[in-house]
N, C-alpha and C positions, 0 to 999 in steps of 0.2 A: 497703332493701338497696342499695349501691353495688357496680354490676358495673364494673370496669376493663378495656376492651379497648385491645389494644397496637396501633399505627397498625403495616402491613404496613410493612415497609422492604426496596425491590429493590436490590440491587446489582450494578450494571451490568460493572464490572469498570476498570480502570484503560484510559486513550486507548493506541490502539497503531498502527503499520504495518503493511500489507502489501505487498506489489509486485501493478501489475492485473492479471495474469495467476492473481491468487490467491485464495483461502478465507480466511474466518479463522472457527475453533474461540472460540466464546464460554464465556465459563466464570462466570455470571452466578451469583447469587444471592438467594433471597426467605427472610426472616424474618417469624413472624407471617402467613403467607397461604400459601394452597397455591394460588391462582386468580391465574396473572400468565401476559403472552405477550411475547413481542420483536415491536419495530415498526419501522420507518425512513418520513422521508419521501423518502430514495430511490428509486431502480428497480431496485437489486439485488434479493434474495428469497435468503429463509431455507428451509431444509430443513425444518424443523419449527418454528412461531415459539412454541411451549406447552414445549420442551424449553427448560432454564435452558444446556446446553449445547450449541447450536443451531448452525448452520456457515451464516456470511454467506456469499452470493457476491455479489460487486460487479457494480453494471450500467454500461453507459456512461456516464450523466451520473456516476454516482459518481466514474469514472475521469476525467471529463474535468474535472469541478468538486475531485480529487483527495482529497475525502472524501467522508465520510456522517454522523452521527448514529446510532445505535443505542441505542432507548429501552427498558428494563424497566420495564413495567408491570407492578404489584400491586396486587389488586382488595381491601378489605375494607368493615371501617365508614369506611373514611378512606380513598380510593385515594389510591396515590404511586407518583411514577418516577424510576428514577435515571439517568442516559445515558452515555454515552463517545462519544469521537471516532475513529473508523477513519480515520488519514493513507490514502491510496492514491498509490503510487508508479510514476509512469508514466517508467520507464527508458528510455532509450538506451542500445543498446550501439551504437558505435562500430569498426566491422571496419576494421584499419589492415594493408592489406597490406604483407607485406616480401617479400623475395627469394626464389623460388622455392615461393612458397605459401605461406609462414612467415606465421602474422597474429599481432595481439595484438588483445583487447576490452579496449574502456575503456569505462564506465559513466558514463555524463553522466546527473546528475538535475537539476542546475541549470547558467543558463548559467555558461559560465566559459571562461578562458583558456587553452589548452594550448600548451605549449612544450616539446619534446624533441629529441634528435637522434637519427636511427635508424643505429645503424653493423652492419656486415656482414663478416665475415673471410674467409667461405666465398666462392670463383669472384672473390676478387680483393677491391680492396677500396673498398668503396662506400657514401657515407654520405648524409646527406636532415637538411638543419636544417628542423623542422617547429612554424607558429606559427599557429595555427589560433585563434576565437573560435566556439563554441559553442554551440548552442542546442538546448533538449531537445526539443523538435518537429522538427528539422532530419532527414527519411527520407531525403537524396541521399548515395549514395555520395561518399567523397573520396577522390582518384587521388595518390598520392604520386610526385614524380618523384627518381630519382637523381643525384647528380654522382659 
């Protein structure tokens, strides 16, 4: 008698982003096995790593190495696993004072070059050409001055 068993197949789910500050809702899936758990070899940790829809939260090295791995493992006659790559996005926002309290954020995730001019009608009229080079590590306040 020939028995056919099916090799389990996990499916991890497609690579995605979060920002570090965040979770990410997994939405994996097992064919052929009812025995599989999520793993990483990061240092974040899962809520429940036996649920196929399991909530990562990122740890520091995650955030600073700005990914992870996230593996599904399925256990049968044949274990198998499938993985995806969680990006982690360590933002900058940028707080650009204007006149009288007035700011804007700008979101630096890479470096890059900024160029704008900031104009002002209110209390007269006062403008700021501004050429800054930035960097997403950069935590120092920047002082804008007027003419």
């Amino acid at each position: 008698m020939l028995t056919i068993v099916n090799k389990p197949t996990p499916l991890a789910g497609d690579n995605d982003t979060i920002c570090e500050s965040g979770t990410y809702q997994l939405a994996g899936d097992v064919i052929c096995s009812e025995d599989f758990y999520w793993s990483s070899p990061g240092d974040g940790f899962f809520n429940d790593s036996s649920f196929l829809n399991a909530v990562y939260t990122s740890g520091e090295l995650d955030i600073e190495n700005g990914m992870v791995v996230l593996s599904l493992n399925a256990f049968g006659t044949n274990d198998s696993t499938d993985t995806m790559i969680l990006y982690i996005q360590n933002f900058l926002w940028l707080r650009l004072e204007v006149l009288q309290r007035r700011y804007v954020l700008v979101k630096i995730t890479q470096p890059m070059m900024l160029k704008f001019t900031l104009m002002s009608h209110c209390c007269g009229h006062h403008m700021a050409m501004v050429c800054l080079m930035i960097q997403p590590k950069l935590v120092q306040p920047i002082h804008l001055g007027y003419k």
